[in-house]
N, C-alpha and C positions, 0 to 999 in steps of 0.2 A: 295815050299811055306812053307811046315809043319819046314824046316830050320831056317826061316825067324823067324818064329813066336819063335821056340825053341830059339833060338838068343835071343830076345826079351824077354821070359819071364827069362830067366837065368840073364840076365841083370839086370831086376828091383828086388830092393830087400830093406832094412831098407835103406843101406848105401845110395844107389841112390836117394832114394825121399830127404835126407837128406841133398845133394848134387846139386837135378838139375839142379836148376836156372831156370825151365820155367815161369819165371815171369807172363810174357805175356798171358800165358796159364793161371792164376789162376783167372782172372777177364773179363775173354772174352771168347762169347760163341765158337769162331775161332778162333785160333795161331799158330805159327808155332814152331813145337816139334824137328824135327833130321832131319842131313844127315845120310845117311847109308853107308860106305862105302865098298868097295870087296878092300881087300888086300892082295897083293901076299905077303907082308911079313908087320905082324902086328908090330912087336916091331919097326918096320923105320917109320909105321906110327903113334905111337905113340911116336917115337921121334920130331917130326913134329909138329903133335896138340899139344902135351904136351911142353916139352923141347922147342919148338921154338916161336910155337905161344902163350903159353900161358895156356891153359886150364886145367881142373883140372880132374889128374884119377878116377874114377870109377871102382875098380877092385872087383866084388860082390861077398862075400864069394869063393869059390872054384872053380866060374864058369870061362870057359874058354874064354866067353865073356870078350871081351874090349870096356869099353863106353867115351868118355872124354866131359868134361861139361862146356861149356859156356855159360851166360845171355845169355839166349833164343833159345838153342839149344844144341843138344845131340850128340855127332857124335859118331854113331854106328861104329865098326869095324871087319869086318867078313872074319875070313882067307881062302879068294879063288884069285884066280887069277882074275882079269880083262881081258876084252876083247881089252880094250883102256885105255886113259884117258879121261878128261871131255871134251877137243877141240874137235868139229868135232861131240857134240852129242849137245840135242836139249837144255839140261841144261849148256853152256860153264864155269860157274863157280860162286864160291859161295861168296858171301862178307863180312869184318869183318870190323867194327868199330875199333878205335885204338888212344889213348891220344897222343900217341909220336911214332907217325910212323919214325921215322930216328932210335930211337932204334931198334924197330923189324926190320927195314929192316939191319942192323948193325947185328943183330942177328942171321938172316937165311941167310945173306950170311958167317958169320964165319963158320955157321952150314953144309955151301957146297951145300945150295939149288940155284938152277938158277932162278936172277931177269929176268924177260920179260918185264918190263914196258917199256922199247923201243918199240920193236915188238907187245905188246899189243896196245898202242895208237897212234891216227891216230896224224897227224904233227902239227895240230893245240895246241896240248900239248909239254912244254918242257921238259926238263927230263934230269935232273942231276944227278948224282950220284943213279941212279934207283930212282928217284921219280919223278912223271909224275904231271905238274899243268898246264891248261888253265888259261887265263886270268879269276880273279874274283871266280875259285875255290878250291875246296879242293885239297890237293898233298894224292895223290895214289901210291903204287906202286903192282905190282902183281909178285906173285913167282908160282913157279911149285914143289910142290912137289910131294911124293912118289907115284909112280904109273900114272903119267902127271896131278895129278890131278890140278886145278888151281884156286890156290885162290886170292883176289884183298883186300887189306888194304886202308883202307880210314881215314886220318887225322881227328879225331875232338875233342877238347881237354876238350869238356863240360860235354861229355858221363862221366856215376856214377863209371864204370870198365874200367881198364886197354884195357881191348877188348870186344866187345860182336857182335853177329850177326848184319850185316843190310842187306844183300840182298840176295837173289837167279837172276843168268843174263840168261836169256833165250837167243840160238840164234836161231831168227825165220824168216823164210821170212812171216808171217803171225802176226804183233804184235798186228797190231787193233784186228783180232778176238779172239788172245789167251787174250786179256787184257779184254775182253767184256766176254769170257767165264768165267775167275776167277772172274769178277763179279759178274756174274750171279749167278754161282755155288757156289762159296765161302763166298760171300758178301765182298770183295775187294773194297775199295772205288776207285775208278780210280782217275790218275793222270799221268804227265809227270816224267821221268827222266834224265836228260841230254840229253832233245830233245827226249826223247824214249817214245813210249809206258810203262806206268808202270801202280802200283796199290798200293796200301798198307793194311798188315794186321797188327793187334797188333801182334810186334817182329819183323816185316818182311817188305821190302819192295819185291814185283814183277816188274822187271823190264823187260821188253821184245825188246830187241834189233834187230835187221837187219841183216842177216846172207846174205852173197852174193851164199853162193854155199849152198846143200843139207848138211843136217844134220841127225844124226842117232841117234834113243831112246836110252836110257838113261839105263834102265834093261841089266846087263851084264856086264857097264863098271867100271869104278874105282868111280865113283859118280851112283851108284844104282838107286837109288829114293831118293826122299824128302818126308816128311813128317809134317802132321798138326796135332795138339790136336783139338777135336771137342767135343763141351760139348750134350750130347746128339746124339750120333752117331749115332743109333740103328735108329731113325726119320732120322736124314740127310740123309742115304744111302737110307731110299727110296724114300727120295725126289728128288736125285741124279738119281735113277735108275726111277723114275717118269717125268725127263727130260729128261729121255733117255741114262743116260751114265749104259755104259754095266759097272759091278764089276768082275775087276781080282778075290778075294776075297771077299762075303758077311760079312757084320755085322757077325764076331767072335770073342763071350766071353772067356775071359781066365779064368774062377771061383777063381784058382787058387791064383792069382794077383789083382783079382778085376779091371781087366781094360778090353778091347776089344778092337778090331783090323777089320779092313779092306783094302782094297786095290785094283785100279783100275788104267789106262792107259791115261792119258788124250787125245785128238785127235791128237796130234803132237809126241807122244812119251816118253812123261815124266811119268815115272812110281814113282806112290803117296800111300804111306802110309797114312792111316788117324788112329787114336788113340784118345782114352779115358780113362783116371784117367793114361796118364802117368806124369801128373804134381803132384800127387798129392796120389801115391803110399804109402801105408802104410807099 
């Protein structure tokens, strides 16, 4: 843990705040801040966010942290090896928004990454040239990069940037209760997604899908944990720990940085950062 945090505070610094984009996070008392990732080799995954998909480096003064910055999220980079990729754990993958998805997917496969959008959707979607559309929606396609991790691109040509976050995909055999817990806990307002269980926060939607087999937490593999900005943390966590959820980590100030950190397990396995003043670091 004391890694996690050293990561984290190395990270933030002028350049970053200058940089973030947590939009979402500046006017809401909830949003959603960073993925974390474990990388067996950081420079391929920052070929990746950066070079293919899109986002902007973050490289802070001297520190050996790697962060890359898209509207409404952070994606940490931490050189460790992974246990897995994201298949197969209880987060299956993360979602981007996108104006012209026939470019980006023209992009990461030059770059040599492997389209899955076949293998990803069920038949009732068709799928041409790696992009996946049902009748009446958006065309998707999903790629795999470094380390399995999996990400999903969604057409829509109204969005302010070139790409910015819209979802985290749970795969759960439980999606009415994990959709009923981030309400509860988070203030989530509930909703459906493509027939799914879902929720939405400012920046983020929660979608929670159907997994047919068992799934394994999230801590260890190449998708770590997720992460929210929470205005007032220091009250949340004991509100959090007053409905009972146990804390991997208590309400911890950085003085330092002027923000604070905590960190907890949700019941299915998703390991969650929560954070304060990272939108808004000085």
């Amino acid at each position: 843990m004391r890694r996690v945090l050293l990561t984290l505070a190395l990270a933030l610094g002028p350049q970053g705040a200058a940089e973030a984009q947590l939009l979402a996070a500046r006017d809401n008392p909830i949003a959603y801040g960073h993925h974390h990732v474990n990388a067996s080799n950081v420079e391929a995954h920052k070929r990746f966010w950066i070079d293919a998909l899109g986002g902007s480096p973050l490289r802070i003064l001297s520190s050996p942290a790697e962060v890359v910055s898209f509207p409404n999220v952070l994606v940490f980079l931490t050189a460790r090896a992974p246990t897995g990729g994201t298949r197969g754990t209880i987060v299956n993958h993360v979602g981007f928004e996108t104006r012209d998805i026939r470019a980006a997917v023209a992009t990461l496969r030059a770059a040599g990454y492997p389209m899955i959008t076949r293998e990803e959707l069920p038949a009732v979607y068709e799928v041409n040239d790696d992009l996946g559309q049902r009748p009446g929606g958006n065309v998707i396609a999903f790629v795999l990069g470094p380390d399995e991790t999996k990400v999903e691109l969604i057409e829509n040509t109204s969005i302010p940037f070139p790409i910015q976050l819209h979802h985290i995909h749970w795969s759960t055999q439980d999606g009415e209760a994990m959709r009923a817990w981030y309400v509860e806990r988070f203030g989530a307002v509930p909703g459906e997604r493509i027939g799914q269980p879902a929720a939405d926060l400012p920046g983020v939607n929660l979608t929670f899908a159907p997994s047919a087999a068992p799934v394994v937490p999230t801590r260890g593999r190449s998708l770590d944990h997720i992460g929210f900005e929470v205005r007032g943390l220091e009250a949340f966590v004991r509100r959090l720990e007053a409905s009972g959820v146990t804390m991997d980590r208590g309400y911890t100030p950085v003085p330092a940085l002027g923000i604070a950190v905590a960190f907890l397990t949700d019941p299915w396995g998703t390991y969650v950062e929560l954070t304060e003043g990272l939108a808004a670091v000085p």
